[in-house]
C-alpha positions as CSV (number, residue, x, y, z in Angstrom):
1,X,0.0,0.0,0.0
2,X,1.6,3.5,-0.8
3,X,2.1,6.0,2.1
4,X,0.0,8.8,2.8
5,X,1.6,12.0,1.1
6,X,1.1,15.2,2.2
7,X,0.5,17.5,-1.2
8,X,0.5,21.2,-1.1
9,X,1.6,23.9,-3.5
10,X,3.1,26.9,-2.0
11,X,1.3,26.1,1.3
12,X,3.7,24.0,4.2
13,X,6.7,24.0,6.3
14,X,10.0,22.9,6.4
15,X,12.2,23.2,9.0
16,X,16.2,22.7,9.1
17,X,17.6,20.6,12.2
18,X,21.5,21.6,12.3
19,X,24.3,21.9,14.8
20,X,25.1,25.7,15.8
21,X,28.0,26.9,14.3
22,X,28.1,24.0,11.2
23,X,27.6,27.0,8.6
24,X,24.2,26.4,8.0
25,X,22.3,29.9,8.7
26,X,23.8,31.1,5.3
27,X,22.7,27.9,3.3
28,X,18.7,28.0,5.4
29,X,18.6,31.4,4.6
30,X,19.5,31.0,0.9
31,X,16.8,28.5,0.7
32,X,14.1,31.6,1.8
33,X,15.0,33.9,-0.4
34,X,15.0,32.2,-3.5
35,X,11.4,31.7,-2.4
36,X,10.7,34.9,-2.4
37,X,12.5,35.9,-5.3
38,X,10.2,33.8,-6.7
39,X,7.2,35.5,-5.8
40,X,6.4,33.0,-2.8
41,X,6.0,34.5,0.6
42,X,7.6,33.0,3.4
43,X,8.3,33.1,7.1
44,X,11.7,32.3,8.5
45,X,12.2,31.8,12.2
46,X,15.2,30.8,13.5
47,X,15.6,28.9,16.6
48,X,18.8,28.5,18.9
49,X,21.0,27.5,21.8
50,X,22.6,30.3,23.9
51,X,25.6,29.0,23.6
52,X,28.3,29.9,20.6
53,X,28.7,26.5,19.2
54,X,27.9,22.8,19.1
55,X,24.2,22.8,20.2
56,X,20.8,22.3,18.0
57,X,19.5,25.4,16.0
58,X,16.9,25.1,13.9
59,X,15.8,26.9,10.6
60,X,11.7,27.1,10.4
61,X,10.5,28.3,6.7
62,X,7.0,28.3,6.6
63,X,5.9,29.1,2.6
64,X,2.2,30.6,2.4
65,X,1.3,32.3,-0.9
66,X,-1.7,33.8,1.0
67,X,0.6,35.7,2.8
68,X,0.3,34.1,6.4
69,X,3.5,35.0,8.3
70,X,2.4,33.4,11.4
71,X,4.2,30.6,12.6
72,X,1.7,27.8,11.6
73,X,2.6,25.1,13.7
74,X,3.8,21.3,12.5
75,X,6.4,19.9,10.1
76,X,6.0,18.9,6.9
77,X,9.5,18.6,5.9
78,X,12.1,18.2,8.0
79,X,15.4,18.4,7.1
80,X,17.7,16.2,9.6
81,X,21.0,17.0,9.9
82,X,21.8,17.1,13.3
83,X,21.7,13.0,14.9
84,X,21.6,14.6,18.7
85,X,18.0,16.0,18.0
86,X,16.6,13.2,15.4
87,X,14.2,11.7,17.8
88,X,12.9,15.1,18.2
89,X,12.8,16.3,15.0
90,X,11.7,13.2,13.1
91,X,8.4,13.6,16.2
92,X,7.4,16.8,15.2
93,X,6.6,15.9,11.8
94,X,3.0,15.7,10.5
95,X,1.3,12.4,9.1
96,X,2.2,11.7,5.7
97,X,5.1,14.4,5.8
98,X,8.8,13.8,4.7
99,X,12.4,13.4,6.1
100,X,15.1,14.3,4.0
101,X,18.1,13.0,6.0
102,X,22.2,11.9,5.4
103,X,21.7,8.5,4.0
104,X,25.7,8.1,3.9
105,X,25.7,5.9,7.6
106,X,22.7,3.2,7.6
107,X,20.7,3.8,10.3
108,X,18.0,0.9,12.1
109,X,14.4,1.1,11.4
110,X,13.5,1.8,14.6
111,X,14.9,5.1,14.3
112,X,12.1,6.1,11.4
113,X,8.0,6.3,11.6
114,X,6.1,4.0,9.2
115,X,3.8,7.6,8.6
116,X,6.5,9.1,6.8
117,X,8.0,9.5,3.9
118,X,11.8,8.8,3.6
119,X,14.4,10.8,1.2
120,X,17.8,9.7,2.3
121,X,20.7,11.8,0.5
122,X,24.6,10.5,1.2
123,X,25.5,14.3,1.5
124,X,28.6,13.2,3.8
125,X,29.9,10.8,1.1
126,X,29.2,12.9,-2.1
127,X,31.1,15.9,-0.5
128,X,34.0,13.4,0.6
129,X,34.4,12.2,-2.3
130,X,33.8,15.6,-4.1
131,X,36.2,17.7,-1.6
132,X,39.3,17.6,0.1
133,X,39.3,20.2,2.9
134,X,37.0,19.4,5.7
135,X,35.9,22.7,6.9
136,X,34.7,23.1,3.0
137,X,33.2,19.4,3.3
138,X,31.3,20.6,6.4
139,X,30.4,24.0,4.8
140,X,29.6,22.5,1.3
141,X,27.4,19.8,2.6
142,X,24.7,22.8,3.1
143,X,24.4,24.0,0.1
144,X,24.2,20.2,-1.8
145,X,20.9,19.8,0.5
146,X,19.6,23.0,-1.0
147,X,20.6,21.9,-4.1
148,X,18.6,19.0,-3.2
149,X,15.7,20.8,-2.4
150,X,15.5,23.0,-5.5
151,X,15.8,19.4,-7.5
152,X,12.4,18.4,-5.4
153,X,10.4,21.2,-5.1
154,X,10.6,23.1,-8.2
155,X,12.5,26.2,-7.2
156,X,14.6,27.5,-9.9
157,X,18.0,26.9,-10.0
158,X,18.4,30.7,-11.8
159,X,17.1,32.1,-9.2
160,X,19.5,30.4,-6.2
161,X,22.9,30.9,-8.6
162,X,21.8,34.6,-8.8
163,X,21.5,34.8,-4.9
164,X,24.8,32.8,-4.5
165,X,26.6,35.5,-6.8
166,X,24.8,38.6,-5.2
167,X,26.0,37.2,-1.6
168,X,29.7,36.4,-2.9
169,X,30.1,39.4,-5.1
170,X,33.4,40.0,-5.4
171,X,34.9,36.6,-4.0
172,X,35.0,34.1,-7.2
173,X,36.9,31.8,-4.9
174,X,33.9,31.6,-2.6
175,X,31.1,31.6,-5.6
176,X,32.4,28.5,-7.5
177,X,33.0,25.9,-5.0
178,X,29.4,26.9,-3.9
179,X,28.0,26.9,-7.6
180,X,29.5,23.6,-7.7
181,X,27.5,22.1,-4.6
182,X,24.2,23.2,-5.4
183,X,24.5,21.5,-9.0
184,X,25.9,18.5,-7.1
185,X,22.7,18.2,-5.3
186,X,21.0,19.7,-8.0
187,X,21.6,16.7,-10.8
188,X,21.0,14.1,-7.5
189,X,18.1,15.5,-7.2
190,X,17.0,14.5,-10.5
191,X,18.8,12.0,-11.5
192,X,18.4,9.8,-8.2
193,X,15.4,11.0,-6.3
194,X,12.3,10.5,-8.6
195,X,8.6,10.8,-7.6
196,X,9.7,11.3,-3.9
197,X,7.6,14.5,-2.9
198,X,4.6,15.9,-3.3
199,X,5.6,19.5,-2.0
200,X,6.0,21.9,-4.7
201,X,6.9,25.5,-5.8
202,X,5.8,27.3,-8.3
203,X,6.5,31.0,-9.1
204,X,3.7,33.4,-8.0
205,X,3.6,37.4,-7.7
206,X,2.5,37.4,-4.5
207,X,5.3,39.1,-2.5
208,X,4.8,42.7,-4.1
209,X,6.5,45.5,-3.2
210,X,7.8,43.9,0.6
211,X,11.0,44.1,1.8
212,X,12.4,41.3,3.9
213,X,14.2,42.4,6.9
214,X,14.7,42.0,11.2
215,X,13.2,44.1,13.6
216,X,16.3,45.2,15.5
217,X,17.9,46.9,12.0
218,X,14.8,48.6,11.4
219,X,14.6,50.0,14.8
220,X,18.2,51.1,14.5
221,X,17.9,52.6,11.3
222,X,14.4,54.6,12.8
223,X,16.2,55.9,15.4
224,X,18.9,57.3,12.8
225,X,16.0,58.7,10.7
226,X,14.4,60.0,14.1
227,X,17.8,61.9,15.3
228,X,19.4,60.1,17.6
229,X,22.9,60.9,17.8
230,X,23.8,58.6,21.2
231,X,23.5,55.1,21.7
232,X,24.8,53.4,24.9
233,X,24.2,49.6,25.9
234,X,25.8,46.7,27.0
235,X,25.6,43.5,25.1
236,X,22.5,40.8,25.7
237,X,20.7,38.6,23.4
238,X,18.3,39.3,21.8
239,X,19.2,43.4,21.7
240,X,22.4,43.0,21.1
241,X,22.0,43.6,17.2
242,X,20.2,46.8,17.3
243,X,23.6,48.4,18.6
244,X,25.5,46.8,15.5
245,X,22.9,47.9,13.3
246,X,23.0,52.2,14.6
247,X,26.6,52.0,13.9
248,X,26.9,50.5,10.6
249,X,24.0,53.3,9.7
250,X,25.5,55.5,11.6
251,X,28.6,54.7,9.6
252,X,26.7,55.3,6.4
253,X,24.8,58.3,7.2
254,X,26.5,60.0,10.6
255,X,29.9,60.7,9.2
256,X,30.6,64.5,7.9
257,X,31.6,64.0,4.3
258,X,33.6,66.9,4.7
259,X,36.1,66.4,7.4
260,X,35.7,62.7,7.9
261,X,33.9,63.7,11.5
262,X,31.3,60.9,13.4
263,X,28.3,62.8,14.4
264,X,27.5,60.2,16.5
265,X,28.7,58.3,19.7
266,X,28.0,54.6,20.4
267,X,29.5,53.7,23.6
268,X,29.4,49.8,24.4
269,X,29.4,50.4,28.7
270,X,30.8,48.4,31.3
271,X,26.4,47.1,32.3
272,X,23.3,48.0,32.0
273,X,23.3,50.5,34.8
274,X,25.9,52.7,33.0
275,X,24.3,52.6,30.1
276,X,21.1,53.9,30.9
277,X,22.9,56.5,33.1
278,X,24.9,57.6,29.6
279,X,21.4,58.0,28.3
280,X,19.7,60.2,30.9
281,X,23.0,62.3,31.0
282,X,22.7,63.0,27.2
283,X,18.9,63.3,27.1
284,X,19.8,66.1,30.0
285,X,22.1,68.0,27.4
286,X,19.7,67.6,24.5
287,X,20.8,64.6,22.4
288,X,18.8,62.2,21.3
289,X,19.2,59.0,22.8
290,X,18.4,55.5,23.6
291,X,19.6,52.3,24.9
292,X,18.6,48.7,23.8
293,X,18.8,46.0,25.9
294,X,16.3,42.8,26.9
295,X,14.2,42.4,30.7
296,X,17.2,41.4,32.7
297,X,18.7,44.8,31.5
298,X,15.3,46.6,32.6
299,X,15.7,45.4,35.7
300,X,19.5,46.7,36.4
301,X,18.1,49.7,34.8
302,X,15.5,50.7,36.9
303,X,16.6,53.3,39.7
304,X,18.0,55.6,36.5
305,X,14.8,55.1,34.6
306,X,13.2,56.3,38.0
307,X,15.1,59.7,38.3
308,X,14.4,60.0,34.3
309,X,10.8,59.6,35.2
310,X,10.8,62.1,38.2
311,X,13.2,64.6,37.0
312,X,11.5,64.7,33.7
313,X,14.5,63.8,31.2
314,X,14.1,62.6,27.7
315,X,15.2,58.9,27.1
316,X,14.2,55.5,24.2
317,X,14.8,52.0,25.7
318,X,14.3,49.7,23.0
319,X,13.6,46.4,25.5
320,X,13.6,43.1,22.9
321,X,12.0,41.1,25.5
322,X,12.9,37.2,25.9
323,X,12.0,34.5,28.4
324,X,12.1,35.0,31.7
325,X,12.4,35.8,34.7
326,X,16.1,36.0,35.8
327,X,17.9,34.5,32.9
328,X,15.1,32.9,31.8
329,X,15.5,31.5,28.0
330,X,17.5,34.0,26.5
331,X,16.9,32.9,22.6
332,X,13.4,32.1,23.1
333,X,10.8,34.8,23.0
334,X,7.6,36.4,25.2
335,X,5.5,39.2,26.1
336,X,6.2,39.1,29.6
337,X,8.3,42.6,30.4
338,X,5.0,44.9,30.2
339,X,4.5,45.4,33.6
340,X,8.1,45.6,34.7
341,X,8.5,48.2,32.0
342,X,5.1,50.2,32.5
343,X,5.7,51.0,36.1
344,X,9.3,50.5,36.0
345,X,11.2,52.0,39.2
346,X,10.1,52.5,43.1
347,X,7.5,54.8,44.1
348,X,4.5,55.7,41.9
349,X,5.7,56.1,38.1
350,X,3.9,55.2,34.8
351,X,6.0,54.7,31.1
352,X,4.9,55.2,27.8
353,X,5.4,52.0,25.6
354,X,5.1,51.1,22.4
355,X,3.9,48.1,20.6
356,X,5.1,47.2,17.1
357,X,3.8,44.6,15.3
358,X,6.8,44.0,12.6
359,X,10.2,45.3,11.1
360,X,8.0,48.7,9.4
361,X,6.8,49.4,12.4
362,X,10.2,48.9,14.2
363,X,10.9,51.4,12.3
364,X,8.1,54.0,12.3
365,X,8.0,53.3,16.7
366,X,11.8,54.0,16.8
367,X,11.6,57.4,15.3
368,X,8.1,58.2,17.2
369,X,9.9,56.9,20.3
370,X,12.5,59.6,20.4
371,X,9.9,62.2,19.2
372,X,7.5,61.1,22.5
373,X,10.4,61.1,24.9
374,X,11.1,65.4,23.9
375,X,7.5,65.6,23.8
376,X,6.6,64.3,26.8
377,X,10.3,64.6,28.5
378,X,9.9,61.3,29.5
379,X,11.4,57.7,29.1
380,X,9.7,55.6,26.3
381,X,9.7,52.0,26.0
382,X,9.6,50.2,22.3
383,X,8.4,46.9,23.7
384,X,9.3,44.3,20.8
385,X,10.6,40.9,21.3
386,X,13.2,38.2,19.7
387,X,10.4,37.1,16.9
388,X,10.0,40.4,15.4
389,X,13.5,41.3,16.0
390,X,16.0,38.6,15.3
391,X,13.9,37.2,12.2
392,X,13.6,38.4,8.8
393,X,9.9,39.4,8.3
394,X,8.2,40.5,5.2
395,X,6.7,44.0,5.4
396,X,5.7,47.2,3.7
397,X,8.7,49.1,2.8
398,X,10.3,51.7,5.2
399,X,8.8,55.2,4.6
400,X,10.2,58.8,5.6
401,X,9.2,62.4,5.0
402,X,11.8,64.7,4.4
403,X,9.7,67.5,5.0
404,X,9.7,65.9,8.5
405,X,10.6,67.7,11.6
406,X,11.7,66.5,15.1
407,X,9.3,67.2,17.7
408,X,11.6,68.3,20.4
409,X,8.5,69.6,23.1
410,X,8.8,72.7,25.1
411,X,12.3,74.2,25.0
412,X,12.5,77.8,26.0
413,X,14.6,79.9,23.7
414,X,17.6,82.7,24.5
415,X,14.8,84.8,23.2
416,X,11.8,83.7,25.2
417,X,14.5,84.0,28.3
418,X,15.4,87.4,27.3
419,X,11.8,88.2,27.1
420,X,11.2,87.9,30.6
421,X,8.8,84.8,30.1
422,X,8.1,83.3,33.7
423,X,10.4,80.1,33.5
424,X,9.1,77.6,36.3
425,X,11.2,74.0,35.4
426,X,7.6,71.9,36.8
427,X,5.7,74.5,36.2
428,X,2.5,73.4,34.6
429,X,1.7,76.3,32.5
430,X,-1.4,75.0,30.0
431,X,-2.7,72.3,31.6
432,X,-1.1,69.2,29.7
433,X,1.3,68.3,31.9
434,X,4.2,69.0,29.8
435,X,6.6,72.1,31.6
436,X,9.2,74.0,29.6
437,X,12.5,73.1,29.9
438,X,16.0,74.4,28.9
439,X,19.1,72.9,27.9
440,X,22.9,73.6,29.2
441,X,24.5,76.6,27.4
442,X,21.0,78.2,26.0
443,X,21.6,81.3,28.1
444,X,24.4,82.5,30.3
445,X,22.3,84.3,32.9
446,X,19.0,83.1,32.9
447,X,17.0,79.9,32.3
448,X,19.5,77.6,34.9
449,X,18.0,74.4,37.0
450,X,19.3,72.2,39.9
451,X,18.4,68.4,38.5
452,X,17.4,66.2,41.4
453,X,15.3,63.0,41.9
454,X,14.1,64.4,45.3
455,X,11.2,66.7,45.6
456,X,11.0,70.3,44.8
457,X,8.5,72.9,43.7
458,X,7.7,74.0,40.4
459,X,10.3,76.3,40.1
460,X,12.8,73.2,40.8
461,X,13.8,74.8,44.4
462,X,14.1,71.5,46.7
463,X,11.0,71.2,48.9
464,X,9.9,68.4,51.4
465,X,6.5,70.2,51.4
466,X,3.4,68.1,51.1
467,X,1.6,70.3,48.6
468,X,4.8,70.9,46.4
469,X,5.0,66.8,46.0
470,X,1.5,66.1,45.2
471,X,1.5,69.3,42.6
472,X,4.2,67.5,40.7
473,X,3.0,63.6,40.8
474,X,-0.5,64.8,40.3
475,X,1.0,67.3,37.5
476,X,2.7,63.6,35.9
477,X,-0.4,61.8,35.7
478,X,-1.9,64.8,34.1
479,X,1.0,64.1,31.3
480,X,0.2,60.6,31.3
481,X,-3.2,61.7,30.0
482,X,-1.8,63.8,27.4
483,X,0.2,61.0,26.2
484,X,-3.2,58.9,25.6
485,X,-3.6,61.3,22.6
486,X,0.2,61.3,21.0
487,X,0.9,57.4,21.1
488,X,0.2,55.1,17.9
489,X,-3.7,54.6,18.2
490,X,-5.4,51.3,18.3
491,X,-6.4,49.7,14.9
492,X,-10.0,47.7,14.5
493,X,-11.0,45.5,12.4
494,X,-14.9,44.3,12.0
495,X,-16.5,41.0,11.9
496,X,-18.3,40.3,8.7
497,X,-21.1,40.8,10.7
498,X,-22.0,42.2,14.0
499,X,-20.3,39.8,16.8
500,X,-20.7,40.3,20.6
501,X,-17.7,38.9,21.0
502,X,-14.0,40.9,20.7
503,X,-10.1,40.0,20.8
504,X,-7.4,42.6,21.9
505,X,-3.5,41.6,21.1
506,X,-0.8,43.8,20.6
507,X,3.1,43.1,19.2
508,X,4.5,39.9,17.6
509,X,1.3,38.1,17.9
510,X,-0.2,39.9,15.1
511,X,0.3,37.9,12.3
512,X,-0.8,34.5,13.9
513,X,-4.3,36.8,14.7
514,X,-4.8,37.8,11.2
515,X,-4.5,34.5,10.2
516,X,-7.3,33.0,13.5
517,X,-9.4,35.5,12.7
518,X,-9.7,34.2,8.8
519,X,-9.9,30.7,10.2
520,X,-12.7,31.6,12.9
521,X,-14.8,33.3,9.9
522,X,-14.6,30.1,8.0
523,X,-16.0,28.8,10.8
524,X,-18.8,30.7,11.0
525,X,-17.1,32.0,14.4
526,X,-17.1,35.7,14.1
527,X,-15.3,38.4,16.5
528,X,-14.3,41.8,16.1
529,X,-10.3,42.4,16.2
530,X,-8.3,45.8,18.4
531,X,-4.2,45.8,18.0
532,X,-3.3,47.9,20.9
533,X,-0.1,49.5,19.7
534,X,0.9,51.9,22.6
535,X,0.2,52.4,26.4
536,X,-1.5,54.5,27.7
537,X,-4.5,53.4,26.7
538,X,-6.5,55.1,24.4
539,X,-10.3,56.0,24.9
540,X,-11.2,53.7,22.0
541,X,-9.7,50.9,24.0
542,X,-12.9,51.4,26.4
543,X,-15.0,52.0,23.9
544,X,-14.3,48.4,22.2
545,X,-14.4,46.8,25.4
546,X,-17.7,48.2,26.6
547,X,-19.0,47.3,22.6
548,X,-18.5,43.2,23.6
549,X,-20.0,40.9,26.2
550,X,-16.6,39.0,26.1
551,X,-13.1,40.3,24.8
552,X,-10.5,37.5,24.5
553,X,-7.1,39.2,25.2
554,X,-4.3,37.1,23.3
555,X,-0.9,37.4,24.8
556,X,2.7,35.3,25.5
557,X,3.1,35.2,29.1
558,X,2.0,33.5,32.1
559,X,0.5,36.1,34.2
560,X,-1.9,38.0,31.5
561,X,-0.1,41.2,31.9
562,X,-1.7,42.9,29.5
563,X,-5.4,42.0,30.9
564,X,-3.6,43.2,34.4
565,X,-2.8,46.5,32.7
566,X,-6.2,46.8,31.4
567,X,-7.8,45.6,35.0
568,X,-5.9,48.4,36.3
569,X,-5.9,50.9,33.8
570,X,-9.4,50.9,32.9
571,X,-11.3,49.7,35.6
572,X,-12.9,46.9,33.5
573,X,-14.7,44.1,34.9
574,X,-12.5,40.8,35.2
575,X,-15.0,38.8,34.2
576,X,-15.2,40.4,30.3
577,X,-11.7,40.0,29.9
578,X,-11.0,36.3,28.7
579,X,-7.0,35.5,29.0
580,X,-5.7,33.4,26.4
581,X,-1.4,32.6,27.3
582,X,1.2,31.1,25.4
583,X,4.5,31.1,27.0
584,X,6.5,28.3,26.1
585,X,9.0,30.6,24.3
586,X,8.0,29.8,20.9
587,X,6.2,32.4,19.2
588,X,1.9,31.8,19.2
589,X,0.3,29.7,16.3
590,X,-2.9,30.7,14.5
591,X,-3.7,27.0,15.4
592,X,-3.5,27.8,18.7
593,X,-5.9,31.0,18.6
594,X,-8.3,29.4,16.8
595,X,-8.5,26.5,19.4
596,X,-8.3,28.2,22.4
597,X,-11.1,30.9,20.7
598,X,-13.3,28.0,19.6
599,X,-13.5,26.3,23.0
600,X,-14.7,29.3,24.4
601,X,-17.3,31.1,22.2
602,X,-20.5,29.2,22.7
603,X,-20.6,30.8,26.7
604,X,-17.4,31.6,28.6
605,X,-18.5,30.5,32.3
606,X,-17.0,31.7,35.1
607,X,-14.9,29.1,35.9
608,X,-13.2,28.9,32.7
609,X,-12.5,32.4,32.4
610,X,-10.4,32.1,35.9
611,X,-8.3,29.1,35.0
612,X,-7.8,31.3,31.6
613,X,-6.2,29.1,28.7
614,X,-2.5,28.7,28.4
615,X,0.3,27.0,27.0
């Protein structure tokens, strides 16, 4: 009897099981981008250890020419190269999928599942015999199973010997030898592995005008395009990148052609707490700056981001939150830094964040960030996380108007100094919050502050007075409510027809909601979608919750932060406010929103909405 096949076209997964540090990220990559340079769009995620070298990573390519970029969830075609993880990997395939493996050892039957479809390639031997070095053996070998792969699936060889070329331009010594092993697995392909697959690709034109790109280099290059001129951190995964990204840009873009100048400072400090201090120091003087770091950084950074807060001093963390808490999984990703970051620091303080939901909106929330922070003199969170920033994602191209201009708040002017305007440092002088400030140097008589982080009165004399302390924390919250109208507001979209039901999710989850709410439609399960992109809350967020009997909020972390926030916040009624976790470091399925919704529609009960559904 012939095996079950699974048969798609331009619709499944396949996901690379290597060994960190074997050479493979260049080869998986390869494989998605000729993909899309055939139209196709795909979804990339890689997985891996925290170590440098010797443990599993993973490549997971999910091809959709609908245009899902969710992770879907299940293997269809695993490609096993690592022997430590085979058990693993050759379990996570679907029924009727396919294992492409290195045939070159035998291995015992009981290593295999009668469900599945073998394709064994003898990559070691063919590049044995092919090569002599064995660093290029090892190499090489990754680029035959590509070969492979284009042999079985239909992807054009044109279009991988064009990407090989574009990502060895200049170095023929590197472009042959890897010519030469994707036609070696190329012609075994075809000449050896007939009528083995039923997975195909075939060229489409539905990638557009996308680019392809991570999260952390777009919010680098935003906060180029949004001014900053100072970036100070301290290395942790998965931030570390956005650091390395500002100064190649800043490289490109920051350096005065004329004298060969940097008109920039990146300065790599000795932890966390010295960076964010660099930060406060230089949003104090009037740069523009901003730190990047993940929520073991946050929490070293907090007493700084306190006096920031109180003393009312511009300043952008970009936090590229992880699993935690302590060190947590430091290459796996979550949700779960919102409340440390939204009341981050002693005492009673509140923080602006922002919520992107992909690399274009890295970008746009980066320059917006810096622009908030002046605007509201203030630290500003842009909360994104290891899927959006250490994957490529396919989004709408980066925009920027020239015309432009930085919104730098209320700064008071030698002239309006010189005019005798009444310059109170906390003064509130139009009701929003938002006091004039000064910066070092504007004027040499007039306009000069003490900076403190203890109380003082509006005119930033120290005081220990009752009244002067409430005026200025009551005068903060005031801001707070101002910022409620200069964050990214929520977006909505509508049922196909009038649903009493509604979902709020904000950040990375995105895609894998766009994609639940098709499937719940096709259902004939129908619920009205808000992506919150920015706290504070907007009004409209209370206006959508008070619209549906039950609002399912969709988020990856244990403790349903984000319903907390709203609890809080809002003052909404638990009981409307249906949790639905994921927190097991891998980023949320559409598979798993659509189940967890499903369950729950025909009549959330009390009980069920306190034991909340997780994962």
């Amino acid at each position: 009897m012939k095996k079950h096949r699974i048969a798609a076209v331009n619709d499944f997964v396949v996901k690379f099981a290597n060994v960190n540090g074997s050479g493979s990220a260049s080869a998986n990559e390869l494989f998605a981008r000729s993909l899309l340079r055939m139209g196709v769009p795909v979804s990339p995620r890689n997985i891996f250890p925290s170590n440098i070298q010797g443990l599993p990573t993973w490549y997971e390519v999910r091809v959709n020419e609908r245009g899902y970029l969710g992770r879907r969830g299940g293997v269809d075609l695993m490609v096993a190269m690592n022997p430590q993880t085979w058990d693993k990997d050759v379990a996570e395939i679907e029924p009727g999928g396919y294992l492409l493996y290195d045939s070159s050892k035998p291995m015992p039957a009981s290593k295999f599942r009668e469900d599945l479809n073998l394709i064994g390639v003898p990559l070691t031997e063919m590049c044995a015999t092919r090569y002599t070095d064995p660093r290029e053996r090892q190499l090489l070998k990754n680029i035959v199973y590509v070969g492979v792969l284009s042999s079985l699936l239909g992807i054009e060889p044109e279009v991988i010997a064009t990407l090989l070329g574009e990502q060895y331009k200049g170095k023929a010594k590197l472009i042959e030898p890897n010519l030469d092993a994707f036609m070696l697995g190329l012609h075994h392909g075809r000449d050896v592995l007939d009528d083995v697959i039923e997975l195909k690709v075939e060229r489409r034109d539905a990638v557009g005008k996308r680019i392809f790109m991570e999260g952390n280099a777009a919010a680098a290059l935003g906060c180029v395009y949004g001014g900053a001129t100072v970036c100070a951190w301290y290395p942790i995964t998965p931030s570390s990148s956005v650091a390395e990204a500002f100064q190649k840009y800043c490289s490109r873009y920051r350096v005065d052609k004329a004298t060969g100048q940097n008109r920039f400072a990146i300065v790599q400090a000795e932890d966390e707490i010295a960076s964010i201090g660099i930060v406060t120091g230089a949003g104090w003087n009037g740069s523009r700056a901003f730190t990047c770091t993940s929520g073991p950084g946050v929490s070293l950074m907090t007493e700084f981001i306190g006096l920031a807060y109180f003393a009312e001093i511009p300043a952008t963390i970009i936090n590229v939150q992880r699993g935690g808490p302590s060190t947590g999984m430091p290459t796996r990703t979550q949700q779960a830094d919102l409340l440390s970051c939204a009341y981050a620091s002693h005492g009673d303080t509140k923080h602006v964040l922002l919520f992107p939901e992909d690399p274009h909106e890295c970008f746009e929330f980066g320059a917006a960030a810096l622009d908030l922070a002046d605007r509201l003199q203030t630290p500003v969170f842009l909360m994104t996380d290891l899927d959006i920033g250490m994957n490529h994602r396919l989004c709408e191209p980066l925009q920027w108007d020239d015309s432009r201009r930085y919104d730098r708040g209320k700064v008071m002017s030698r002239e309006d100094l010189d005019s005798g305007r009444d310059f109170g440092r906390y003064l509130d002088v139009d009701g929003d919050g938002i006091p004039y400030r000064t910066l070092p140097g504007t004027h040499p008589e007039r306009g000069a502050y003490f900076t403190r982080g203890t109380t003082r009165d509006a005119y930033a004399r120290y005081s220990e007075a009752g009244p002067d302390y409430v005026y200025n924390v009551e005068r903060l919250l005031r801001k707070f409510e101002t910022a409620k109208k200069l964050v990214p507001q929520p977006l909505e979209r509508k049922a196909a027809r009038p649903t009493r039901h509604g979902v709020l999710y904000f950040g990375s989850t995105s895609p894998a909601m766009s994609e639940a709410f098709d499937a719940l439609q096709a259902k004939g399960l129908h619920v009205d979608l808000m992506r919150i992109r920015a706290f504070p809350f907007s009004e409209a967020v209370d206006r959508f919750i008070a619209e549906h009997d039950s609002v399912f909020v969709i988020e990856q972390n244990r403790d349903a932060q984000l319903r907390t926030m709203l609890m809080t916040e809002q003052e909404v009624d638990p009981a409307r406010l249906i949790p639905i976790l994921h927190f097991d470091g891998t980023p949320i399925t559409a598979r798993f929103i659509t189940d967890a919704i499903a369950k729950r529609m025909p009549g959330a009960n009390v009980e069920s909405i306190k034991k909340g559904l997780v994962a």
